[in-house]
Structure formats: structure tokens, C-alpha cells
C-alpha positions as CSV (number, residue, x, y, z in Angstrom):
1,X,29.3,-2.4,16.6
2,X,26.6,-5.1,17.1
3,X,25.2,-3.8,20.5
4,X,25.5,0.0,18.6
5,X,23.0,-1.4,15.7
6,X,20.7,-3.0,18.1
7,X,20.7,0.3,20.1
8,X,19.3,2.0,17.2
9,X,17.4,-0.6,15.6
10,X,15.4,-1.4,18.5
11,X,13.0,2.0,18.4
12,X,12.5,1.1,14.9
13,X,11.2,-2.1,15.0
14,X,9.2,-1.8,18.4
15,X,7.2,1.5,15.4
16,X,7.5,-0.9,12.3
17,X,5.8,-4.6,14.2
18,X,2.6,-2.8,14.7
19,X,2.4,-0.8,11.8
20,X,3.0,-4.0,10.4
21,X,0.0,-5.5,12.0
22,X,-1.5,-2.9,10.4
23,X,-1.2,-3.7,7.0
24,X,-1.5,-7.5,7.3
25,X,-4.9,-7.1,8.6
26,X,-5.9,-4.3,5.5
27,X,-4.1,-6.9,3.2
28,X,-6.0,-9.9,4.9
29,X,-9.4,-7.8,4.0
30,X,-8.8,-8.2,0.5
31,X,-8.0,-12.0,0.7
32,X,-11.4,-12.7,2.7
33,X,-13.0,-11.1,-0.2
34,X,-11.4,-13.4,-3.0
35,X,-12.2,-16.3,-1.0
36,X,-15.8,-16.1,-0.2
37,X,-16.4,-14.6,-3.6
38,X,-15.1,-17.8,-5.1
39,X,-17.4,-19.7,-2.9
40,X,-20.6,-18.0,-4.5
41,X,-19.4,-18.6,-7.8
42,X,-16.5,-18.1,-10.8
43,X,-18.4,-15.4,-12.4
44,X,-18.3,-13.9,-8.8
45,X,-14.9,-14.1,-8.2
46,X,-14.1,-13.1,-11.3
47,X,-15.6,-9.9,-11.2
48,X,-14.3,-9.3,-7.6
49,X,-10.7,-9.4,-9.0
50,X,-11.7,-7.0,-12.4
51,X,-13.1,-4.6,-9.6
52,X,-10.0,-5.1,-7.5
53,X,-7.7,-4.1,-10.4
54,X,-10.3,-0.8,-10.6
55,X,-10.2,0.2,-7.2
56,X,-7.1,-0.6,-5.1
57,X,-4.7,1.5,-7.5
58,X,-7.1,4.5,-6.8
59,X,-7.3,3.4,-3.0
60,X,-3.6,3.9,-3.0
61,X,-3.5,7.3,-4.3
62,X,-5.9,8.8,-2.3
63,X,-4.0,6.5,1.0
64,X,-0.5,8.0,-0.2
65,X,-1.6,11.7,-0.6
66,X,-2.7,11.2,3.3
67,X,0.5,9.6,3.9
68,X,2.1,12.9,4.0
69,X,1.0,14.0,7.5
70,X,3.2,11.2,8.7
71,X,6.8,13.2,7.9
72,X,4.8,16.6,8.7
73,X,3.4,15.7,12.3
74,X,6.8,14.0,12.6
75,X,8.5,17.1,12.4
76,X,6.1,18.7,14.7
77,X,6.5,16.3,17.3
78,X,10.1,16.3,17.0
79,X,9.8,19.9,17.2
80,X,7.7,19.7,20.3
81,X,4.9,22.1,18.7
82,X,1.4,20.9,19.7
83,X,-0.2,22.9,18.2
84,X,1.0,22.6,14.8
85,X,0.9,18.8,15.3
86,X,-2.8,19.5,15.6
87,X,-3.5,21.7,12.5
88,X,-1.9,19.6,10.1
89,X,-4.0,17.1,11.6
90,X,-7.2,19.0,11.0
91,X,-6.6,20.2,7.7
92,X,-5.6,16.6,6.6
93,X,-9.2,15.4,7.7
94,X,-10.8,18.4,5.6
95,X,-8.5,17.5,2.5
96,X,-9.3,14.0,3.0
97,X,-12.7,14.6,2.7
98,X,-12.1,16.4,-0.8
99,X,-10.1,13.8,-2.0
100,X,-12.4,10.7,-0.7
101,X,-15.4,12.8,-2.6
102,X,-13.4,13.1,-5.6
103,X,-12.5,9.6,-5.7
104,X,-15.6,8.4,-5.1
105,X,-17.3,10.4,-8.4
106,X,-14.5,8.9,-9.8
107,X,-15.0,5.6,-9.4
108,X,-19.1,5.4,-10.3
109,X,-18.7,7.8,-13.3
110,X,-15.4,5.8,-14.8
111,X,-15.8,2.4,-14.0
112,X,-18.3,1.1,-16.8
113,X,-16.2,3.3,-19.4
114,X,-13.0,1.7,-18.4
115,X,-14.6,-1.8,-18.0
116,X,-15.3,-1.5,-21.7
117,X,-12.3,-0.2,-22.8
118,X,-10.6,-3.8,-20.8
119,X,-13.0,-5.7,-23.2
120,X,-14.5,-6.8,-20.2
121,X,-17.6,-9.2,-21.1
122,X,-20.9,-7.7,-20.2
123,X,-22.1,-10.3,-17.4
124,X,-18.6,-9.3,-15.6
125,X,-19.2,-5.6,-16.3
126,X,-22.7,-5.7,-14.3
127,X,-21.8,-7.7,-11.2
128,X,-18.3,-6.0,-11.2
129,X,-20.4,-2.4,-11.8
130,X,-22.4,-3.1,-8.6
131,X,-19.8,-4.2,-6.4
132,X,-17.4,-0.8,-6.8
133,X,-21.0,1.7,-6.2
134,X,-20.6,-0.1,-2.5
135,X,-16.5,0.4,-2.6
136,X,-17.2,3.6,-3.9
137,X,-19.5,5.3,-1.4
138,X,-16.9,4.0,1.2
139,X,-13.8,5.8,-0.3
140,X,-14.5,9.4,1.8
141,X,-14.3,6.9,4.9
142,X,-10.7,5.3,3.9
143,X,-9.1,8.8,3.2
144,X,-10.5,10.1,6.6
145,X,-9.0,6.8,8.2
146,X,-5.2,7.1,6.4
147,X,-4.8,10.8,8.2
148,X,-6.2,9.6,11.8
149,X,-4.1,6.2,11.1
150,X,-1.2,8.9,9.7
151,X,-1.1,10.9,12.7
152,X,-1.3,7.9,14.9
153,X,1.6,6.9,13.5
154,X,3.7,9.6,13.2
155,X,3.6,10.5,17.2
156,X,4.0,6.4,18.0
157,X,1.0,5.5,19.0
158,X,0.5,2.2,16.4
159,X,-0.8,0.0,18.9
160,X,-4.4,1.1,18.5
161,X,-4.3,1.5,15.0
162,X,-3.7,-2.5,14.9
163,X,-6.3,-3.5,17.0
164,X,-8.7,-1.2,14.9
165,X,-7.2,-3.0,12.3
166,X,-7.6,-6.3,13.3
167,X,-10.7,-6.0,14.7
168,X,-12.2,-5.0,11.0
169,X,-10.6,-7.6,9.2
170,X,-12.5,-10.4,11.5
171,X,-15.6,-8.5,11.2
172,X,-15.6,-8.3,7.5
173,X,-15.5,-12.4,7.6
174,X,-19.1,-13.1,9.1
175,X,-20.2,-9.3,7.2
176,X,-19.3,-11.0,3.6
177,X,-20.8,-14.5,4.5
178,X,-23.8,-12.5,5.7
179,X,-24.1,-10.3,1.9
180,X,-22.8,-12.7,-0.1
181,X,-25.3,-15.9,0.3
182,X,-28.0,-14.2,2.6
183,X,-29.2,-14.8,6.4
184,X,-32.5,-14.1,7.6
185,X,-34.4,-11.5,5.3
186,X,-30.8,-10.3,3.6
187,X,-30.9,-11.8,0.6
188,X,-27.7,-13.4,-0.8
189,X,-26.2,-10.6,-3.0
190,X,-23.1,-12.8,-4.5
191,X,-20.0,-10.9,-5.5
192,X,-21.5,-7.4,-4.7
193,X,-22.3,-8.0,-0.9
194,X,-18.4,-7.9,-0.8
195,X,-18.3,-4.4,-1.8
196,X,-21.2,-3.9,1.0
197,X,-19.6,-5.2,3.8
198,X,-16.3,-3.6,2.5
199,X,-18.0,0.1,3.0
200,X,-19.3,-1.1,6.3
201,X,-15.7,-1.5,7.2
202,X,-14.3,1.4,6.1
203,X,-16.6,3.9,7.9
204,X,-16.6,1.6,10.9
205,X,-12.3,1.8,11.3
206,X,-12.4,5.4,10.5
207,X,-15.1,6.2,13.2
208,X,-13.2,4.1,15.7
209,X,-9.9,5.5,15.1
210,X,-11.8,9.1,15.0
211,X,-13.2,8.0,18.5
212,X,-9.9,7.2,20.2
213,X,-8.3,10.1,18.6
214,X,-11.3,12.4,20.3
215,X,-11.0,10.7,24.1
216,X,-7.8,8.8,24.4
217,X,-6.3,10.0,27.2
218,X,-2.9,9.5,24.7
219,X,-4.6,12.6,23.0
220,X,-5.5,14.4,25.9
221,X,-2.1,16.7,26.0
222,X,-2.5,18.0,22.0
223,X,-6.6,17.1,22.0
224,X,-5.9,17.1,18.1
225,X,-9.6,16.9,17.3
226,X,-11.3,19.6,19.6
227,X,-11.2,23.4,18.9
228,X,-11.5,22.7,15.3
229,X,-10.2,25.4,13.1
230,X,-11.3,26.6,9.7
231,X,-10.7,25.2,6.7
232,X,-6.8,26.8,5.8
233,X,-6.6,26.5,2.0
234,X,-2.5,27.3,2.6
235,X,-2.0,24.3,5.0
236,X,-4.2,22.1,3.0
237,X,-1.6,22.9,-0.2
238,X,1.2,22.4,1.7
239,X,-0.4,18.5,2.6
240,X,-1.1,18.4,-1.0
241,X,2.4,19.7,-2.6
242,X,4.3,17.0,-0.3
243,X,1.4,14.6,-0.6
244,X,0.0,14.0,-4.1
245,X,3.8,12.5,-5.8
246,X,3.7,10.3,-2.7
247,X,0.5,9.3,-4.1
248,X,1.3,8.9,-7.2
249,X,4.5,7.0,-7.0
250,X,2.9,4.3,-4.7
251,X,0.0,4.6,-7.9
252,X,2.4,4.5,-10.8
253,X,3.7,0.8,-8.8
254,X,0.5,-0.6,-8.1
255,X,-0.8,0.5,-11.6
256,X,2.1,-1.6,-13.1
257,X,1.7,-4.6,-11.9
258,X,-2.4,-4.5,-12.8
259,X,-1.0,-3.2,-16.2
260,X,0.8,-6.6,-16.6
261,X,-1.7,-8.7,-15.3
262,X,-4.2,-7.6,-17.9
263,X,-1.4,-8.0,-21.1
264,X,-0.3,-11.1,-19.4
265,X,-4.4,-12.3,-19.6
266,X,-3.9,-13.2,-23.2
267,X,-1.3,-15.9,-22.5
268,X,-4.1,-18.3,-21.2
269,X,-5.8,-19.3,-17.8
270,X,-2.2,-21.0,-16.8
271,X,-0.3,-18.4,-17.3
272,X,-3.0,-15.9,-15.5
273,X,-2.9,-18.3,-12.6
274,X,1.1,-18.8,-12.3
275,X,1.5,-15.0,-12.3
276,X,-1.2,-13.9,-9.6
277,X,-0.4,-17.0,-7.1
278,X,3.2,-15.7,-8.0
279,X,2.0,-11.9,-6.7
280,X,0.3,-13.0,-4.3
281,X,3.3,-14.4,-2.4
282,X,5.6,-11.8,-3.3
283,X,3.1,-9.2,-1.8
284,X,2.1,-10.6,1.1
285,X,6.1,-10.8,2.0
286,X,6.7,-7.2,0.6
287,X,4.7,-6.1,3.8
288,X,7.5,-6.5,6.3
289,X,9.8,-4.2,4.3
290,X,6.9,-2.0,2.9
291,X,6.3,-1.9,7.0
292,X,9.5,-0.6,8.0
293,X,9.7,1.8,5.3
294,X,6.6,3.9,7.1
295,X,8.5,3.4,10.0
296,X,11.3,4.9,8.5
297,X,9.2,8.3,7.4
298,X,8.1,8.5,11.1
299,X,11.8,8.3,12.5
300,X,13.6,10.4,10.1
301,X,11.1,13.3,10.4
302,X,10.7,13.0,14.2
303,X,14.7,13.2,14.2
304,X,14.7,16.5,11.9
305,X,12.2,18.1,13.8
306,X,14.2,17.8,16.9
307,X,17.1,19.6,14.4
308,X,18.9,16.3,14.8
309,X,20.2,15.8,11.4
310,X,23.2,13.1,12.1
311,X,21.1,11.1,13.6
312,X,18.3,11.0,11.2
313,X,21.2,9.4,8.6
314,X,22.2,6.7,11.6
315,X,18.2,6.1,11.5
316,X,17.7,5.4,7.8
317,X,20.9,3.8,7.5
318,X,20.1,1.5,10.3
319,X,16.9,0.6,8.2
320,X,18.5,0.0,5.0
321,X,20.1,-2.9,7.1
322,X,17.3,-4.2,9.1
323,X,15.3,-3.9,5.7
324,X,18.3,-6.0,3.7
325,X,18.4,-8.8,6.4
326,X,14.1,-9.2,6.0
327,X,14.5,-9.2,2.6
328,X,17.7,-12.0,2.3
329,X,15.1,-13.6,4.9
330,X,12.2,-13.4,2.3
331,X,14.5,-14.3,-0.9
332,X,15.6,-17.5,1.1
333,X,12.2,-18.7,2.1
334,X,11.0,-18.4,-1.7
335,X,14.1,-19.9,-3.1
336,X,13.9,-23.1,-0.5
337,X,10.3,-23.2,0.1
338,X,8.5,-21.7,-2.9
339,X,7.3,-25.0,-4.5
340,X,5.4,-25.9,-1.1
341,X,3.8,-22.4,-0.8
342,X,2.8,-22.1,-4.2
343,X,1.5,-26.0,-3.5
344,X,-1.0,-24.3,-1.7
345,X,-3.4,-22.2,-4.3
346,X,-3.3,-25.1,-6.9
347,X,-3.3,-28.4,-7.5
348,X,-2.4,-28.0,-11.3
349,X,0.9,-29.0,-12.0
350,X,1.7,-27.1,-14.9
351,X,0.5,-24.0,-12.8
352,X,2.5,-25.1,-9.7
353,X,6.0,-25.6,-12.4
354,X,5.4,-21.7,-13.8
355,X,4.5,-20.1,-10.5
356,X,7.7,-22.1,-8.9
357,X,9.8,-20.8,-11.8
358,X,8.9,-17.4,-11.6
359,X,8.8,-17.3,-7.6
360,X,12.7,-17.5,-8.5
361,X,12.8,-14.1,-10.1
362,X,10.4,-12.8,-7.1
363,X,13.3,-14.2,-4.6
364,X,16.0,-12.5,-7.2
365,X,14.8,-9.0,-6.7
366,X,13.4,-8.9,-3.1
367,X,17.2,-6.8,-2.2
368,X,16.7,-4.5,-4.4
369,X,12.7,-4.1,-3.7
370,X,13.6,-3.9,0.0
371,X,16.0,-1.2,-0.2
372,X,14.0,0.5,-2.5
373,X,11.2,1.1,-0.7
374,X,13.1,1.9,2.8
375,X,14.9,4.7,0.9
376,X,11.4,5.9,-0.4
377,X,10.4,6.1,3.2
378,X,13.2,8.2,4.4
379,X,13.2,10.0,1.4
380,X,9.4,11.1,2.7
381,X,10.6,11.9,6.8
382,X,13.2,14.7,4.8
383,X,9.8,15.6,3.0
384,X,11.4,14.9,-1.0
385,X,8.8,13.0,-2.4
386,X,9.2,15.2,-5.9
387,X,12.5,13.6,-7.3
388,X,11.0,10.1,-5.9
389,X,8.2,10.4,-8.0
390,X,10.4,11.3,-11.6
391,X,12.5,8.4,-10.8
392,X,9.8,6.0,-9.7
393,X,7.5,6.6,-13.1
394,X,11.2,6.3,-15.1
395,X,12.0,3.1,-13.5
396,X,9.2,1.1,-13.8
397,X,6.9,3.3,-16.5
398,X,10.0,3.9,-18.8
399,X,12.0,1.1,-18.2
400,X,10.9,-2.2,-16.7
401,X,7.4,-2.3,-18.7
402,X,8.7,-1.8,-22.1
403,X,11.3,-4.1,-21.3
404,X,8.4,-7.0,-19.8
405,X,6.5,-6.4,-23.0
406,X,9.5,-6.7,-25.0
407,X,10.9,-9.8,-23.8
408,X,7.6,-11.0,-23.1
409,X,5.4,-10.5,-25.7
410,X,7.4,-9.6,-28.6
411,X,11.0,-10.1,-29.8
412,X,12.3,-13.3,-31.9
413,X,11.6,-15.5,-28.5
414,X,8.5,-14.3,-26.6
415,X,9.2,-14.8,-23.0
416,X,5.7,-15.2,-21.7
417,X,5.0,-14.0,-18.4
418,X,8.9,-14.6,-17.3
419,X,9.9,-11.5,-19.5
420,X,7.9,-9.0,-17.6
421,X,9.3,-10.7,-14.3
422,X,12.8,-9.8,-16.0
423,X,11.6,-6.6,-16.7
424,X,10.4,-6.3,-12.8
425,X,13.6,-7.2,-11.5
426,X,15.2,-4.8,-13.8
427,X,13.1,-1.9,-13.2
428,X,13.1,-2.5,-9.5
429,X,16.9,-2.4,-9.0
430,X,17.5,0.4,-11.5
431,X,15.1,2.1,-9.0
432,X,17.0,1.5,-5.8
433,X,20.3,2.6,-7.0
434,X,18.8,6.2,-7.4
435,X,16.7,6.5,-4.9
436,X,20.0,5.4,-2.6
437,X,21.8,8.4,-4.7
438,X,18.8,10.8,-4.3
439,X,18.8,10.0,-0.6
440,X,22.4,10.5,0.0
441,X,22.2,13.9,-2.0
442,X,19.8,14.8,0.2
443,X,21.1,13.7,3.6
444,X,25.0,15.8,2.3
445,X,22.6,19.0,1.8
446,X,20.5,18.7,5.1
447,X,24.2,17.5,6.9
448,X,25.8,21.0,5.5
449,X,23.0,23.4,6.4
């Protein structure tokens, strides 16, 4: 049984280490950002995370809509059909220009409207204003990159991706020094210049990966980008139809958690601090299982296209394990070493006793948050992202906020910022027990036919 497992799981990992590369480096982005932005100044930093809270939930969207040419060109590859694997690929790149635009308006005709509507103070709303125009303009850029990144993925080639990656995230170090305090005749642009050299990056990655895609002698046998067809409104719908709840159920989870941070804001600076250094941690280690999950979509729908339906089950239940021995992996290294980590972002020790608390609950549902995101990501390879969506929005839109704000904010024993952890780790385990049921329904159905 052992050697069996590590027969199966070995594919999977060698697709879900680079992949998770991948996202560290995006991830990393975002902490390089918060950094020097604090260096400039508080009002700086401040208005880089308002902005972030804007932007990244939208970012997501428009990055899980493109998601879906992963289980598509999976499918084709499994099928062995070249030239399908190419069309999808082409008509993700002309939907992911539509999208990028769209997402773009939206964010510089939306932002100052919703700024207000936060109660966000006016010397915030400027510098916070300026910095998404720059993230803005580079938002066509980052839906180009998902479907090249996408397609990468789905026919194994994740090496390049990383590098790409990688290779961004150290260039957007000396980029943001370079904006945000000025060299030479730049002047220093503060909090803004992070949003700059953010765009910079964005339409550098996606005209690399476009690059490689175009003369990579990997590419050479499908040449996915030459002999570009028209734009095919049928194709684009069906990228759309399997794409958008994708999109929307990685939204409606990102969207929470910016949701509680902004009712959790009224509970004082300490409480604001304990919860995003408490984040923080728990996000940066949700990327292993968030990692093998993509892997997962890639595997399952390779499998299916080759009409292999037993062993896309053995590949998805092989994840489920590999994703529940990370996660008891990540619950024990909060658990024994959480004080230490959380040691790091402050030196206030009534902000170091609340984050340690809640790190607790963080550890507490890391099972359940593991197996239900790898059950998301097979759920994608059998292309049901429909039913994921209902039960994602009734899990943690229905269920664990009401519950957070309940315990947390009202009741006859406010909870603080502990009661919308409770309400996390309800919301997040409620949600893997159906997605586990959905995907079992939906592996007996493809099993039978």
C-alpha cells in the first residue's frame, strides 16, 4: 500500500512544487510592497493595505475565470487533440483581454465611491486613489498572464512559469525602492510608486511567458500561438460558463476575509494587528495545499481526457491524502511554534498574546481548509464548478460570517476578533464535508457512464 501511494503521488507533487513556486513568488510580490511602503511612511502603508483590500479580491476573479483553461486543455491533452488544446488557448487570451479591460474600468471608476462608502479618511483616499490607476492599467496584463500561466500548467510545463515568476518578484524589489523614495531624476512617489512598479511587473511576466509560449521548442509540436484564429464567441462562452463560478467562489473567500478585517477595524489597532499578523501566517501556509489543489485540476482532467475515469478518482483521492498530511504538518507548526513566528511582526506583547491565541484556531481548521480546497480543485479537472460555487457562497456568506459577527460583535459576550475565527473554522469545515459529498456524486456519475 505505501509504495502504491508513492507511485501515484509522485506525478503529483513533481506538477504541485513548481506551481507552488509559483504562487510564493506572486504572494512574495505583495509582501515587498507592504514592506517598503511602511518604510516611506504609515500614511503610505496604510493606504497600500486599503488599496490591497480593493484590488486583490478583483485580481482573483478575473485570475479564477482564466483558471478554467487549466481542466479544459487538460482534457485536450489527455485527449491527445492539438488542436483544440490550441483554440481554447487562443480564445482564453481574447476573453482575457475583455475581462482585464473590464476590470480595469472597474477599478478607476469604483474605487473613490467605494473608498467613501469604507469611511475611508480623505488623505488615505488620495494616495490610496493613485496607487490602484497604476494597478489598474496593469489588470489586462495579469488576465493575459493566468491563461498563458493556465495553459502552461495544464500540459506540465510549470517549470518556466516559476522562473518567470521568480524572476518578477526580485525585480519588483529594486523597481519599488526605485518609485517609492526616487533615484536620479525619478522622483520619490511614496505609496503610489508601488502600484507603478506593480504594472511594470504584470506586463513584464505576461510578455515573457507570451514569449516562451511563441518559441519554446516545448511549444513547437501544438505552436499554440501561431495561426491565430478569429475571435469564436461559442468557445469563448464555453471558457466563461466553466470559468466565471470558479471565479467567483475563489472571490466570495477572498472577499470574506477583507469583509472581516474591515468590521474587525472597530475593535482597536491591537486587535487589527493580532488578526492580520494572524492572516498573514495562515496564508502564507495555505499555499502548499492551495498549490496541490491546481495540481489536482490539471491531473484529474488530463486523466478524463484520456477516458480514464478510475484513475482520475485514485488521483484526487491520492491528493486528499498528500493534502491532509501538509495540512497536520501546518496545524503542528502553528500549534508548537506559533508564538515564535508571530514574535516576528511585533514586539507588542498584548499583540503577540491575541495573535498567539488565535493562531490556535488557524491550526484548528487547517484539515478542514486543506481538504477543502483539494476537493475544489478536482471538482474543477471534472469541470463542476457550478454546485462549488452554491455551496462555497452558503458556507462562508451564509454561515460562517453571520456566525463571526454574531459571536463576535454582538450576543450577551462579544467575542472580539476570536468569534469570527470560530465562525471561520465553522464555515470552513461545513464547506469540506459537501464539497467531499459533491465530489463523490460526481466521480459515482462519471464512474457509471
Amino acid at each position: 500500500m505505501p509504495g502504491s501511494f508513492i507511485k501515484h503521488a509522485k506525478p503529483l507533487l513533481a506538477l504541485t512544487l513548481p506551481i507552488m513556486g509559483t504562487q510564493l513568488a506572486q504572494t512574495g510580490m505583495g509582501v515587498v510592497d507592504t514592506i517598503i511602503a511602511g518604510l516611506a511612511s504609515t500614511l503610505d502603508l496604510a493606504s497600500i493595505a486599503v488599496g490591497s483590500s480593493i484590488w486583490v479580491p478583483l485580481v482573483m476573479l478575473v485570475s479564477g475565470i482564466m483558471v478554467a483553461l487549466s481542466p479544459l486543455v487538460a482534457q485536450a491533452k489527455g485527449a491527445k487533440d492539438k488542436a483544440q488544446s490550441a483554440r481554447i488557448l487562443q480564445q482564453g487570451i481574447y476573453l482575457s483581454l475583455l475581462i482585464g479591460l473590464l476590470a480595469m474600468a472597474l477599478l478607476l471608476f469604483l474605487t473613490t465611491p467605494l473608498m467613501e462608502l469604507m469611511g475611508v479618511t480623505q488623505d488615505i483616499q488620495v494616495t490610496t486613489a493613485e496607487y490602484l490607476t497604476y494597478i489598474a492599467y496593469g489588470l489586462p496584463a495579469v488576465a493575459v498572464h493566468q491563461a498563458l500561466r493556465s495553459y502552461s500548467e495544464a500540459i506540465n510545463l510549470t517549470q518556466p512559469v516559476t522562473v518567470i515568476a521568480i524572476f518578477g518578484l526580485l525585480l519588483n524589489i529594486p523597481l519599488n525602492l526605485i518609485f517609492v523614495f526616487g533615484y536620479g531624476p525619478i522622483e520619490a512617489m511614496g505609496g503610489p510608486g508601488c502600484g507603478l512598479a506593480s504594472c511594470i511587473i504584470f506586463y513584464l511576466l505576461a510578455i515573457l511567458l507570451g514569449l516562451y509560449t511563441l518559441f519554446s521548442r516545448y511549444h513547437q509540436s501544438v505552436k499554440p500561438l501561431k495561426n491565430f484564429g478569429k475571435p469564436h464567441g461559442k468557445t469563448q462562452l464555453t471558457i466563461l460558463a466553466l470559468g466565471l463560478p470558479i471565479g467567483l467562489a475563489i472571490f466570495v473567500e477572498v472577499s470574506l476575509f477583507c469583509i472581516i478585517a474591515l468590521f474587525i477595524a472597530r475593535l482597536g489597532p491591537n486587535v487589527v494587528a493580532a488578526h492580520q499578523i494572524t492572516l498573514n501566517i495562515s496564508s502564507l501556509l495555505f499555499m502548499v495545499p492551495l498549490s496541490l489543489a491546481l495540481a489536482l485540476t490539471v491531473r484529474v482532467g488530463q486523466e478524463l481526457g484520456r477516458g480514464n475515469v478510475a484513475k482520475a478518482r485514485l488521483t484526487w483521492i491520492t491528493g486528499l491524502k498528500i493534502n491532509l498530511m501538509f495540512s497536520f504538518l501546518n496545524a503542528c507548526v502553528l500549534w508548537l511554534l506559533g508564538r515564535s513566528i508571530v514574535s516576528l511582526y511585533s514586539e507588542d506583547a498584548s499583540v503577540v498574546n491575541m495573535a498567539s491565541f488565535l493562531l490556535l484556531y488557524a491550526a484548528l481548521f487547517q484539515l478542514s481548509d486543506g481538504l477543502q480546497v483539494a476537493a475544489a480543485g478536482a471538482l474543477r479537472g471534472y469541470k463542476d464548478t457550478l454546485v462549488t460555487l452554491i455551496i462555497t457562497i452558503t458556507s462562508f456568506w451564509l454561515l460562517a460570517l453571520p456566525l463571526g459577527y454574531y459571536l463576535g460583535l454582538s450576543g450577551d459576550s462579544p467575542l472580539g476578533a476570536e468569534g469570527f475565527w470560530i465562525g471561520l473554522v465553522v464555515g470552513l469545515s461545513i464547506n469540506a464535508i459537501l464539497l467531499l459529498i459533491r465530489l463523490k456524486k460526481v466521480t459515482a456519475s462519471s464512474l457509471a457512464s
